[in-house]
N, C-alpha and C positions, 0 to 999 in steps of 0.2 A: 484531602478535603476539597471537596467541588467549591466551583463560588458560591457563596451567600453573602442575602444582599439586607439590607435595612428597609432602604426605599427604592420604590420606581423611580424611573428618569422625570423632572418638573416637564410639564407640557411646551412640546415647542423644541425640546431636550433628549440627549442620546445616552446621558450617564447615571448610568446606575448608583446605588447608594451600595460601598459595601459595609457586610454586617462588622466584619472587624475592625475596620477604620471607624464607624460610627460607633463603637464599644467603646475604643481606645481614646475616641477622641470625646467622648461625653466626660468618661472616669479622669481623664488628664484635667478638663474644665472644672468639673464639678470639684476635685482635690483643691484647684488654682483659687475658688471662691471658697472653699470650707478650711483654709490652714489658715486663716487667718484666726479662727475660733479651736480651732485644737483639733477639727474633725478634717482632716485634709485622708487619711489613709479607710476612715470606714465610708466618705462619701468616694472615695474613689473605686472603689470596691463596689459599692452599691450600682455606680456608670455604668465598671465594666458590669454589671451582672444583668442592668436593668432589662435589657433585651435579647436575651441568650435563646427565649422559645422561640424566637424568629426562624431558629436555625434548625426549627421539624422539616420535615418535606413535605406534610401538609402545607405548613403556614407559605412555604416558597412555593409551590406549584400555585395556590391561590393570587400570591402576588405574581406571578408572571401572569394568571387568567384576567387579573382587573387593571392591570398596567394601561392597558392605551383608555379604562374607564377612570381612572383614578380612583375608583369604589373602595369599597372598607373591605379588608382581608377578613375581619370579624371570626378570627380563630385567635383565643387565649394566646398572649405569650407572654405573661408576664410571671406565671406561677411557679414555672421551671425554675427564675433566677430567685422567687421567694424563697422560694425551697431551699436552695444552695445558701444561700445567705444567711436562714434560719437554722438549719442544722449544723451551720460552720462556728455558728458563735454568736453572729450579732442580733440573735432576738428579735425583740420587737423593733430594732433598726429595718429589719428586711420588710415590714410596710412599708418603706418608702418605696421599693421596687415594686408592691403588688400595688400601691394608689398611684405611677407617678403617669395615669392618664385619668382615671376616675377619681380619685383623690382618697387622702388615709380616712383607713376605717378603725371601728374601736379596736384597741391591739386585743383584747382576753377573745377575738371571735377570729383574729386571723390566721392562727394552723388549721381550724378546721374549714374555713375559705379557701386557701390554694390549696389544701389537700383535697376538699371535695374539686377542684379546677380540675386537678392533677388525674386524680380516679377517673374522670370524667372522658379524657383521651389518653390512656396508657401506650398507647402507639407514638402520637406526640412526642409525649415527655423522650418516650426510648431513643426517638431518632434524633432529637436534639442532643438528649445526653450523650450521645456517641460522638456531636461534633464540640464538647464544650472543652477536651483539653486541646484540639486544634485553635481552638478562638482564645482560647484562654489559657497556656500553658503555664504562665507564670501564678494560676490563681492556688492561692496556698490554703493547707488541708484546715486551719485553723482561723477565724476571725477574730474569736472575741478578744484577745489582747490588742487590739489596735480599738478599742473603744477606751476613753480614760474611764479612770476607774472613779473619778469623784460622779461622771455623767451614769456609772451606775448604782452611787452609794445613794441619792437621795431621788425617788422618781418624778419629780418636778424641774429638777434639771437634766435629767434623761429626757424629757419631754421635752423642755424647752429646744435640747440638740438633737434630737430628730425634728424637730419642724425647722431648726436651720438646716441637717443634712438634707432633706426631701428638697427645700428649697434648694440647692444647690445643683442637686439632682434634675431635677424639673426644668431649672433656670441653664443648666448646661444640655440637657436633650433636648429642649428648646433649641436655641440658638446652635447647634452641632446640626438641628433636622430644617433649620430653615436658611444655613449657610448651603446646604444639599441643592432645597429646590433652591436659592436665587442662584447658583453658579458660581456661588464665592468660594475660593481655594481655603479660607479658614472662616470660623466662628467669628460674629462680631463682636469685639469687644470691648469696651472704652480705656485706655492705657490708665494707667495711674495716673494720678494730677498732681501737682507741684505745690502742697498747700502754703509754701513758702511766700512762694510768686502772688499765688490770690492774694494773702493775706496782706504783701505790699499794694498789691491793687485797689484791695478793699480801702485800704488806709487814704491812702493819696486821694483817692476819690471822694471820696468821705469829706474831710478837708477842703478840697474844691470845692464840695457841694453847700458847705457851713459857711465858707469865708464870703467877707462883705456881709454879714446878717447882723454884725455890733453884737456887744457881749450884755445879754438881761442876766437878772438875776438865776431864771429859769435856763436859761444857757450856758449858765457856767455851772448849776450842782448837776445838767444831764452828761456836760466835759466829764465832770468830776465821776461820776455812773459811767462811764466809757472806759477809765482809765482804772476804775478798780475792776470793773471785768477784767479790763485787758490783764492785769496782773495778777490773780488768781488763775487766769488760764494755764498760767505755769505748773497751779499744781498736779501732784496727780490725779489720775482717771478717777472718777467715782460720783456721786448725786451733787451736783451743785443749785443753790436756789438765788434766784434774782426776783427781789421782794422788792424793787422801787415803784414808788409807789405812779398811776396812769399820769401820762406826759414825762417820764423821767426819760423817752429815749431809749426804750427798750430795746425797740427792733436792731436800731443797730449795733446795741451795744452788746444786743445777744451774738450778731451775726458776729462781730469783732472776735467776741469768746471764743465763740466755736470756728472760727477758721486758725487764727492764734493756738488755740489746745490741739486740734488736728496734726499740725503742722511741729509742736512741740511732742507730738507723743507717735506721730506716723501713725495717726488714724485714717482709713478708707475714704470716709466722706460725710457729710453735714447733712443733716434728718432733719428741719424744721416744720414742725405738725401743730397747726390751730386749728381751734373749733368750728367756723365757719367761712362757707369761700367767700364770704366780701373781704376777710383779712386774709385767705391764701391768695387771692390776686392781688391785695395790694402791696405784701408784703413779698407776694416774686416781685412786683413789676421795682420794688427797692430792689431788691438785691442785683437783678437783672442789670441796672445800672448803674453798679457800683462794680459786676463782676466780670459779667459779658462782653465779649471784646471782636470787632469788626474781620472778618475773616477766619474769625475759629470757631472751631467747634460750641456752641454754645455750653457755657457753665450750669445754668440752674438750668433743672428741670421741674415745671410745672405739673403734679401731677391730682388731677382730681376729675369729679365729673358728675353733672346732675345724673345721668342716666347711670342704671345700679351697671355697669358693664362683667361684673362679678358675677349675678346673679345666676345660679346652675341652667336654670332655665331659660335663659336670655339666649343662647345660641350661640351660631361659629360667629357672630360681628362681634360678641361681649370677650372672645378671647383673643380675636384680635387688636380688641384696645387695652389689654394688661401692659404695662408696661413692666421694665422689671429693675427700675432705677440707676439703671448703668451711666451716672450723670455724677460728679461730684459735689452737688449742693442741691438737694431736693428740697421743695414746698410742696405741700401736701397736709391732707384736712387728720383729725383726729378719727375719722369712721376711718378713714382710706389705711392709714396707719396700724389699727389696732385690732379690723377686723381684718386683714391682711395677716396679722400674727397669730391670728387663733381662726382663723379658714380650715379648712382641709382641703380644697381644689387647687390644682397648678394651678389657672389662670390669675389667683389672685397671691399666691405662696412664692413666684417667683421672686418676688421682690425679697422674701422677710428675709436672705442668706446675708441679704446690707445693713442689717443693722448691726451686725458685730462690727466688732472694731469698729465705730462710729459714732461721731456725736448727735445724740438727740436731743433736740431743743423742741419743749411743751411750750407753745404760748399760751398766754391766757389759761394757766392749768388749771382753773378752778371751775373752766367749764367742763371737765372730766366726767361721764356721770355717775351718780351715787351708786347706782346699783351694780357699775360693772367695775367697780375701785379694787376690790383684790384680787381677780386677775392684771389688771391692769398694772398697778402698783407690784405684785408677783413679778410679773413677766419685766418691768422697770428693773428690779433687785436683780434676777437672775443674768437678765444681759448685760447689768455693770462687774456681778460677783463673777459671771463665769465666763463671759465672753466677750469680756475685753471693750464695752460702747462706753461713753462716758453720757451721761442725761443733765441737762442743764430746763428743772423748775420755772418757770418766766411768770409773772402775775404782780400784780400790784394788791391782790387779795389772795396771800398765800391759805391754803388751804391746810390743816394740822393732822397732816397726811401720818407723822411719826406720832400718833397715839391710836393708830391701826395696827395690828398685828402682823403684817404684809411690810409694813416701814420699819417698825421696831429692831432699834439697835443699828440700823443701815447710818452709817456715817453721812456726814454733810457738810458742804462748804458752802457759807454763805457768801456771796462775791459783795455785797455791799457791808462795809466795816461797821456801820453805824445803822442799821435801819430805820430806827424811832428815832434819828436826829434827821436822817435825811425826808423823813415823813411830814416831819414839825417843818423843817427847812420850804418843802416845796407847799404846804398847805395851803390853797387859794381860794378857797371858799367858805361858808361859813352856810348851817343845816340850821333851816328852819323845819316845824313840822305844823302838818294842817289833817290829825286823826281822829280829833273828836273836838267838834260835830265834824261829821261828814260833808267834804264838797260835793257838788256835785263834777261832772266830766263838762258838763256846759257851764259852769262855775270857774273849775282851773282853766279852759277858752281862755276866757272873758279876763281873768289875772294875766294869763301870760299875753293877751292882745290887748293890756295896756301897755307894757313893756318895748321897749323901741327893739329889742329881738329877745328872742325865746325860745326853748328845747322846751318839749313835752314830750316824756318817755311813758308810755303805757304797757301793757300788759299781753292786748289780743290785739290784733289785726281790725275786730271790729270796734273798738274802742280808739284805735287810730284813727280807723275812717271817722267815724264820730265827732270826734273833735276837727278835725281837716271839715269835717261838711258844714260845722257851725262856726266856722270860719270863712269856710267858703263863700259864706252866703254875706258877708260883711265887709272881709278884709278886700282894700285894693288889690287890681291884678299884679301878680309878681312877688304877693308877701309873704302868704300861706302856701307853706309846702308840705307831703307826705309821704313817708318813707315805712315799706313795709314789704314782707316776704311775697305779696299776692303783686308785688309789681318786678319786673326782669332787673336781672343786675344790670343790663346797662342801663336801663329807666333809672334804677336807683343811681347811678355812678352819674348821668347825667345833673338828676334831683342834688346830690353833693355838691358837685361841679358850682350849678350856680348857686347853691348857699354859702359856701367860701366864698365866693364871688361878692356877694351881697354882704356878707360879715366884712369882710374886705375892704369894701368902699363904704364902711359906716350904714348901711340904707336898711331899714327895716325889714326883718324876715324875723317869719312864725316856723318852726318846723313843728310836725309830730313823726312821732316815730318810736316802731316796736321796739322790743332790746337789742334788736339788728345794729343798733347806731353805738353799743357801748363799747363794744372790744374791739380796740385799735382804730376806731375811726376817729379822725382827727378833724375836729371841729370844735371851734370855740367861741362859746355862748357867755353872753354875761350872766344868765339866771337861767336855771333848767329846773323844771318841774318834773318829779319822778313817781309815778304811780308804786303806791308799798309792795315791794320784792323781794326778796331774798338778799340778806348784807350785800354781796359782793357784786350785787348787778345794782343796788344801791352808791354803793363806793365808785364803780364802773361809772354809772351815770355820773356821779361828780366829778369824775375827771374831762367831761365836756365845756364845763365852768370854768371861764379865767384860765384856759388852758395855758394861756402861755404869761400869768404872772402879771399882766400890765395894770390892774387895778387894784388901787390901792387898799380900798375898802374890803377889799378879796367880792369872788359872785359868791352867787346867793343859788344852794339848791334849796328848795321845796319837798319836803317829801309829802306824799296827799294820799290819803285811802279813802275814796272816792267810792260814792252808796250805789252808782251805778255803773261802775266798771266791773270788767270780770278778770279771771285768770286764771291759768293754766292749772290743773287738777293738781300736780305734782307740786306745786307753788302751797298746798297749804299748809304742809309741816314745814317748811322754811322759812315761809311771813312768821309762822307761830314761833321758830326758833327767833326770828329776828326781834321780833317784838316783846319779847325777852333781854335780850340785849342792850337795843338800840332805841332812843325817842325821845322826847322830853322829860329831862331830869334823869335821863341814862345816858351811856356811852352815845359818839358819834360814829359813825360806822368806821372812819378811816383810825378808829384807836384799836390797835394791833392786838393790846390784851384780849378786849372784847369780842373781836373776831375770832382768834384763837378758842376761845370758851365756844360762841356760836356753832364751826365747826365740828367742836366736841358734843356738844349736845344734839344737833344733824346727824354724827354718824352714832349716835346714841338712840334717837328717837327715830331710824329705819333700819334695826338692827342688823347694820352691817357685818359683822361678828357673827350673829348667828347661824347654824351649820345648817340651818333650814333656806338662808336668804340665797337668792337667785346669784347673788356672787360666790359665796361658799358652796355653792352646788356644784358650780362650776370648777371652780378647786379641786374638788373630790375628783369631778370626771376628768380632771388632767393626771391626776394623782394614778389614776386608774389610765393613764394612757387611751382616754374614751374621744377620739378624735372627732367620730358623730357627733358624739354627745353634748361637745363644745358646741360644734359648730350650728350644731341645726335641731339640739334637744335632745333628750331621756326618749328612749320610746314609753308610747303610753298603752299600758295592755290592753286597756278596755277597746283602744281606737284602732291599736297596731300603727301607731301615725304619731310620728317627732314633736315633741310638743315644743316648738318655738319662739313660746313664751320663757324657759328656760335655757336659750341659748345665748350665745355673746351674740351681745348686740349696742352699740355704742347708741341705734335710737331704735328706742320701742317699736316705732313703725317710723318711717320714715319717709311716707307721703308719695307721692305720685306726679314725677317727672315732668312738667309741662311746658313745651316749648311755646310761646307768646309773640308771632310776629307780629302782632298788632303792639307790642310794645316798640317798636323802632323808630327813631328820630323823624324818616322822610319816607314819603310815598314807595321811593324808589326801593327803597333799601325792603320796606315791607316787601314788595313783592320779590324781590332777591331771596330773600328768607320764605316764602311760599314757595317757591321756586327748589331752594334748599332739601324744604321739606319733602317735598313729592320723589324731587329724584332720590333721596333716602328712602321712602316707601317704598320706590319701584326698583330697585336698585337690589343684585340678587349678595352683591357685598358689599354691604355700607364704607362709604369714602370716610376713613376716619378725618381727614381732613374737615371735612362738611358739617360733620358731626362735634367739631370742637369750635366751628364758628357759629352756632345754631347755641352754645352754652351761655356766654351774655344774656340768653333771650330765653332762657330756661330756667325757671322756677320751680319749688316745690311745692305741690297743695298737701292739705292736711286728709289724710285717709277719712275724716269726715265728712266730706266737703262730696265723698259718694255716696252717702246715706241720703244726701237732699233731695226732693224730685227734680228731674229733671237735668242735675248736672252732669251725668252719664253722658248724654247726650253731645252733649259741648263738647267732648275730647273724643278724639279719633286718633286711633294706632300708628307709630309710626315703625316704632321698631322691636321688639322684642317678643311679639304676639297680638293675638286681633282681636282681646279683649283688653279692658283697663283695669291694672291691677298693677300692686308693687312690681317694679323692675322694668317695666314696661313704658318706651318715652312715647310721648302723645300730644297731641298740638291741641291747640285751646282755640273752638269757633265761636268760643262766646263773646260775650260782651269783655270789651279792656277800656277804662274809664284813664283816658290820658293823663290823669293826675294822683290815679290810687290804684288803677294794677287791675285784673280780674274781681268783674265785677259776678259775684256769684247771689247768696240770700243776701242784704244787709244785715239781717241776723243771727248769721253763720258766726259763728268764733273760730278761728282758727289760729291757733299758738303757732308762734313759730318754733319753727324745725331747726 
């Protein structure tokens, strides 16, 4: 056998990629990530096979022709190794060899895919096949016994273990083709971690950080919440739920679990995934300081990002910012997470091979959305039942997940012994209601700017501003603040800043603020006014009340249905659940039965269940191993075009990337960040660096907010294409009103995202 090779030499470089060393060393990687879940012999199999067509004499004379261009060889080679893989046993396993550049396609359509490749160059396939027992001598005439047999009793967990072996796959031909070009003698790879060690780090830290604070009532039952995590950690792997109720101390008492359970059961690594990045940065930048240690290797990895860098269409810059969580303590948002598991592209599948064996921790699980709960909750069951993760619940407004068909009968640990005592225990407030007559928005003003401080939680963005401008125009400088998605997270983080500040030293301060302010943001209000919402963003808001117990009286929320506010379309079968429930001379939102009921009647009244809804559809197309079909829709006959309305999609639409240097502190730093901008425009491969300091100062707008006239205009391409459209990051020349963020119609509604 003459040489054959993988890749040309990286530019600058004399050494060749050879084809069997790059075989042998993908199938060795890819096994080292898949035993952990039981696929360690079909993912290694699949390594060696992934690039066996390399070895035509076509495809090698093309790569010695484009070598000093670095050009695309663009001769098929991945059809050969489908082949092999398909006829040897492992079925619908051998998509992972025929997607693992373009990504898996529906399995019922892929023999006649690489057999039509196949047909296509019969010369090809021949002269490959003559080299593949030199490359591959050991490969054995039979496959399918090395798949378990439960991965083929039921096809939901055959599916489930093909999108970890592709990942594995993918995540190891990666990392084997990019150890090549930089020169490295092996793959990079992050060693095992010593969750022993963390776990005493966590602790001690922890401690330092508590002591000198005196012991409140509120600081001894969130001890107490610390210490029954800690101790159910011990049990075994499987669903656990943390039901304390907001201000119990979540964050760290989740993070205690799950380094504690890790470290008891020799789990990979800690998955912590919330709904929104104001609480993925502020809940790395804890963990970051409890875990992170001067001269090593960093612990958490941060992983999120305004810009879709997923999106198919986004380019070679959106796959160089995949990361593939080779990090032992990830943060990361609940899109990043879950459309990551139900993708079909490498760029964004590398990562899913880490969620076996590992714990995953939901925070705020109740922001989960309704329509995509049984895949979601499916793929939860499947990766505790079959491969070995442990999922640890977090919410202070448990959602009644187990009267879904998807949870039914899945066992559970709750870590808190008492729930409804520890409820009663921390209870700090007391619900007033103002739903008929109708306030007005300039009504609840005027209530909460009697008040010596005040939260006002609304609904849209422009009913924020509303309130903020009818304060504006009244309150002293320094009192009235606004907090909303149309201003950059550092504007926001700043806006926090000095409202602590102000609550802190006793001095008057008004906030308003969208539902951005309720999960996990810690701030504490004597009286908070909450525009009528859905229970659990009601409950949420009252955890900014009296947060930490010092008054006696307990605060006081408001809840107010206001004749001139608006709300989000999706908000009005939930007010209607809620207003069922909850009000005067009903339940108060924080009594556990009545919530329980609420969510039952939620996933009753948007037919969750039904084989028709956009969840159950989805089901089916897993069921059907229709990896399209997940990702990006049913084809539609009439259109011949994916219908994307029924795909996984954690947000309907998900807005339009905008970066805001007009929102920055100082002069200077604005034009730092113009400056930023341009050279990512001009720049033929974006500096991911650039690109994650530009995030602070990146917001998302509402996909309506293009309909308006005019606002087209205002946003210019930065990266992803030269139009404005989803996936696409783009800088805002418009107006930014230094105290509310992009100013676009005053009329505009815009939910947040």
């Amino acid at each position: 056998m003459s040489s054959l090779w993988a890749h040309s030499p990286a530019p600058g470089r004399t050494r060749w990629h050879s084809l069997a060393e790059h075989l042998r060393s993908t199938a060795e990687l890819a096994r080292r990530f898949a035993v952990p879940f039981g696929g360690g012999d079909v993912a290694y199999w699949l390594g060696a096979l992934h690039d066996v067509g390399k070895a035509a004499c076509a495809w090698q004379d093309k790569l010695a022709a484009v070598a000093s261009t670095g050009g695309p060889v663009g001769i098929d080679h991945k059809s050969l190794g489908t082949r092999v893989a398909y006829d040897r046993g492992l079925g619908g396993f051998a998509g992972a060899v025929f997607g693992h550049h373009g990504g898996l396609i529906d399995t019922p359509s892929l023999r006649d895919a690489f057999r039509k490749r196949l047909a296509d160059a019969p010369g090809n396939v021949a002269s490959a096949e003559r080299e593949l027992p030199g490359l591959l001598p050991d490969l054995p005439g039979r496959l399918d016994h090395m798949v378990p047999a439960h991965w083929r009793a039921d096809p939901l967990v055959g599916e489930m273990a093909l999108r970890l072996c592709y990942s594995a796959l993918v995540d190891a031909d990666s990392l084997d083709t990019s150890a090549h070009f930089q020169g490295l003698a092996n793959p990079r790879v992050g060693p095992d971690v010593d969750f022993g060690h963390l776990y005493k780090l966590f602790e001690q830290r922890r401690s330092d950080a508590l002591a000198g604070r005196g012991g409140t009532p509120v600081g001894r039952l969130r001890e107490q919440v610390y210490a029954d995590c800690l101790s159910a950690a011990e049990r075994d792997r499987g669903v656990f739920r943390l039901g304390a109720p907001t201000g119990a101390g979540k964050t760290l008492a989740s993070g205690g679990f799950a380094l504690r359970h890790a470290e008891t059961h020799g789990l990979r690594r800690v998955i912590v995934a919330v709904p929104f990045l104001t609480i993925t940065e502020q809940n790395a930048a804890v963990y970051r300081r409890l875990l992170n240690e001067d001269g090593a290797e960093p612990v958490v990895l941060e992983h999120h990002s305004q810009a879709d860098f997923d999106d198919p269409e986004a380019g070679r810059w959106a796959r160089l910012a995949a990361e593939n969580w080779d990090a032992p303590f990830v943060v990361t948002t609940f899109v990043r997470l879950f459309e990551s598991l139900y993708a079909r592209k490498p760029s964004a599948m590398r990562r899913v091979h880490r969620l076996a064996n590992s714990v995953i921790v939901l925070d705020e699980v109740q922001a989960l959305p309704h329509a995509m709960l049984a895949p979601i909750l499916d793929g939860l069951r499947l990766l505790v039942r079959h491969f070995g993760a442990s999922v640890l619940l977090s919410s202070a407004t448990q959602p009644s997940f187990w009267a879904l068909d998807e949870f039914k009968g899945m066992p559970c640990t709750d870590l808190i012994h008492d729930t409804p005592k520890l409820v009663s225990d921390l209870r700090r407030v007391r619900y007033e209601w103002q739903l008929d007559p109708k306030p007005t928005l300039a009504g609840i003003a005027d209530q909460a700017a009697s008040e010596p401080a005040a939260l006002v939680v609304v609904n849209t963005t422009a009913d924020a501003k509303a309130v903020f401008d009818h304060w504006r125009a009244a309150a002293p400088d320094g009192v009235a603040w606004h907090l909303s998605t149309r201003m950059c997270p550092d504007h926001r983080r700043r806006v926090l800043e000095t409202v602590r500040a102000r609550l802190g030293r006793g001095e008057p301060v008004l906030l308003v603020a969208t539902q951005l302010i309720e999960a996990g943001v810690d701030v504490d209000f004597p009286v908070v006014f909450r525009a009528m919402a859905p229970a659990d963003s009601l409950l949420q808001a009252a955890g900014r009340a009296n947060r930490e117990g010092r008054m006696a009286e307990g605060g006081r929320v408001v809840v107010f249905a206001s004749e001139d506010g608006g709300q989000p379309p999706t908000y009005k079968t939930l007010v209607g659940c809620t207003g069922r429930q909850f009000g005067p001379d009903k339940a108060d939102p924080d009594d556990l039965t009545a919530l329980g009921r609420y969510y039952r009647n939620v996933y009753d009244l948007l037919n969750i269940a039904d084989s028709q809804h956009v969840g159950q559809r989805i089901q089916q197309a897993r069921r059907r191993w229709e990896f399209e079909t997940v990702a990006e829709g049913p084809m539609d006959a009439s259109t011949k075009r994916r219908d994307r309305k029924l795909a996984f999609r954690m947000i309907n639409d998900d807005g339009i990337s905008v970066v805001t240097p007009q929102g920055a502190e100082t002069p200077q730093l604005r034009r730092e960040l113009e400056q930023l901008v341009e050279d990512l425009r001009q720049a033929p491969v974006p500096d991911l660096a650039k690109l994650r300091r530009l995030q602070a100062f990146t917001t998302n707008l509402h996909p309506s907010a293009l309909r308006r006239p005019g606002v087209m205009a205002l946003m210019r391409p930065i990266l992803g294409g030269n139009e404005v459209r989803r996936g696409v990051l783009v800088e805002w020349v418009g107006e930014y009103d230094d105290a509310t963020g992009i100013n676009i119609d005053p009329n505009l509604e815009q939910f947040l995202l």
